[in-house]
C-alpha positions as CSV (number, residue, x, y, z in Angstrom):
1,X,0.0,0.0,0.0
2,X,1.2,3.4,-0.8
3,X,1.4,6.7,1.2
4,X,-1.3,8.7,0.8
5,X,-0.9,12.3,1.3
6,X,-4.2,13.7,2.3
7,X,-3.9,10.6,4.9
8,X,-0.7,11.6,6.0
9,X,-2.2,15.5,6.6
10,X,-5.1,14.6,8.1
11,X,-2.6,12.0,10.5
12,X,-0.3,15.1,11.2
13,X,-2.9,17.8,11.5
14,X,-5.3,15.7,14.1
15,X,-2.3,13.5,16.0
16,X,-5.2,10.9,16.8
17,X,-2.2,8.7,18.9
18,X,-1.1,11.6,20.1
19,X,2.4,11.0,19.3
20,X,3.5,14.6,19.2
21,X,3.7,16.0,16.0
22,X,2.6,19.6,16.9
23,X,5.9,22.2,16.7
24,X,8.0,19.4,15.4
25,X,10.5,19.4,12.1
26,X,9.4,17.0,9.0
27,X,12.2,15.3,9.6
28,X,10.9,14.7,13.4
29,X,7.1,14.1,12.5
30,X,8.6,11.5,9.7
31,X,11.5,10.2,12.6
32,X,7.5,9.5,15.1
33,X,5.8,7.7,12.5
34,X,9.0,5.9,11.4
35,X,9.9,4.6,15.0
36,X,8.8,1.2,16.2
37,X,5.7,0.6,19.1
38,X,5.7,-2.4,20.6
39,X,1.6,-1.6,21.1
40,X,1.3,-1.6,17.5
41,X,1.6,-5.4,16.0
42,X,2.1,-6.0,12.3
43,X,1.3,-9.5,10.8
44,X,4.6,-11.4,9.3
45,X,4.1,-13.7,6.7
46,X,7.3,-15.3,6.5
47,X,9.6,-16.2,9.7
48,X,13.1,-18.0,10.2
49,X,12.6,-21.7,11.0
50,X,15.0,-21.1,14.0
51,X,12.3,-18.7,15.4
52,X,9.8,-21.8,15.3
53,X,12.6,-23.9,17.2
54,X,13.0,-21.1,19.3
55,X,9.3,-21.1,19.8
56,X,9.1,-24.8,20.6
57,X,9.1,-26.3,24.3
58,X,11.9,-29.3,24.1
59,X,9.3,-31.6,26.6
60,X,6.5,-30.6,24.2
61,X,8.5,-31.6,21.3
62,X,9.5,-34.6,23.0
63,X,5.9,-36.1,23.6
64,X,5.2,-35.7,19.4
65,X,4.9,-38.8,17.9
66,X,7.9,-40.1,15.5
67,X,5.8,-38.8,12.7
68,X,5.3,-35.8,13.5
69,X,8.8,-35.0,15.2
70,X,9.4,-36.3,11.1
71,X,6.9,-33.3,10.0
72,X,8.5,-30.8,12.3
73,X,11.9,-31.7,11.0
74,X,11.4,-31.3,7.8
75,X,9.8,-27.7,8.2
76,X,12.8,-27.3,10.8
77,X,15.1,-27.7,7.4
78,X,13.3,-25.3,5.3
79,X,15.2,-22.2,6.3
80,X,11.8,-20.2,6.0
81,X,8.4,-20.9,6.7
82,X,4.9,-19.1,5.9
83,X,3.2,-19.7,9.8
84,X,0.0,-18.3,8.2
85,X,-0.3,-21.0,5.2
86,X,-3.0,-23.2,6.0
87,X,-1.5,-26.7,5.5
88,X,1.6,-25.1,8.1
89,X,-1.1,-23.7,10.5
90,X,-3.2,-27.0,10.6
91,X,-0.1,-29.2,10.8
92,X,1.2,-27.3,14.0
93,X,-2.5,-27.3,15.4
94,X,-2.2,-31.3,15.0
95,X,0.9,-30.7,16.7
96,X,1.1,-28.6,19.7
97,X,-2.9,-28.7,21.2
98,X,-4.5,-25.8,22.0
99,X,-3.2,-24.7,26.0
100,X,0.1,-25.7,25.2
101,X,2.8,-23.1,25.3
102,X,4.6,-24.1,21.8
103,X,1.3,-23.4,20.5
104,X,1.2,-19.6,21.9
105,X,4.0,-18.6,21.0
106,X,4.1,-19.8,17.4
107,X,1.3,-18.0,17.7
108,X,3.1,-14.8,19.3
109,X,5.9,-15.1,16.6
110,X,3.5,-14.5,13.6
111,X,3.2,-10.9,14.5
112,X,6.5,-7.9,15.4
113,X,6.6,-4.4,16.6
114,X,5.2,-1.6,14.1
115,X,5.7,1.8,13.2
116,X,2.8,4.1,13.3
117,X,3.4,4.4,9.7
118,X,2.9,1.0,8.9
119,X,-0.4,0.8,10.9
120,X,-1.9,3.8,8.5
121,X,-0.2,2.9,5.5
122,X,0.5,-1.0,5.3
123,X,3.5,-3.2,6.3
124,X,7.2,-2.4,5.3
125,X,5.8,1.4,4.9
126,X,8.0,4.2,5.7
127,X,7.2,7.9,5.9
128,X,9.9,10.2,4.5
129,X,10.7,14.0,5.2
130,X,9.6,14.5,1.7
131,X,6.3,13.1,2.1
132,X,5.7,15.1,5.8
133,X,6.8,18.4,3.7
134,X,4.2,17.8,1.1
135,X,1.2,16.7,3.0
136,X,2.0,19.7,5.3
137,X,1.3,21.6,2.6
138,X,-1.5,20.4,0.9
């Protein structure tokens, strides 16, 4: 999703998080929107399989059966893994039952911290100077 500029004035003008932007440079309004919130949580599609092991308790893991400790291998191997695919997402669910603390926080790891930015404009979204200058403008 792009930037859209009336957005962006309309964000700057009514500061509806109250982040501040009132008095501030472009460069500063664009540094707040640009600057990560842990109480704003962006969806991740892809994540590094040692997150998942990271993620996994070893006396959960232990109590899989061979087959699946097989399954979870072989997603273990694949460098990457899409945790929101739904052939992943159901094979984990067979996995780790529902209470079980492998399953929350494979759950945990499928979203990161965001920028205000992101949250008004979409994920990976920055905000530059540029773009405060101009919609400050409009």
């Amino acid at each position: 999703m792009a930037i859209t500029l009336t957005a962006l004035k309309s964000e700057i003008d009514s500061d509806p998080t109250a982040l501040g932007y009132a008095g501030k440079s472009d460069q500063e309004v664009a540094d707040l929107l640009n600057t990560l919130n842990p109480s704003i949580r962006i969806d991740r599609d892809i994540v590094s399989t040692w997150e998942v092991i990271e993620a996994t308790v070893p006396s959960e893991w232990a109590s899989l059966s061979a087959d699946e400790k097989n399954r979870y291998g072989i997603f273990a191997s694949l460098g990457t893994i899409n945790l929101k695919g739904t052939n992943i997402r159901n094979a984990f669910g067979a996995m780790f039952a529902a209470g079980t603390t492998t399953r929350a926080n494979l759950i945990a790891i499928q979203k990161r911290d965001g920028t205000r930015a992101e949250q008004l404009f979409g994920s990976g979204v920055g905000v530059s100077l540029l773009d405060v200058h101009i919609a400050r403008r409009l």
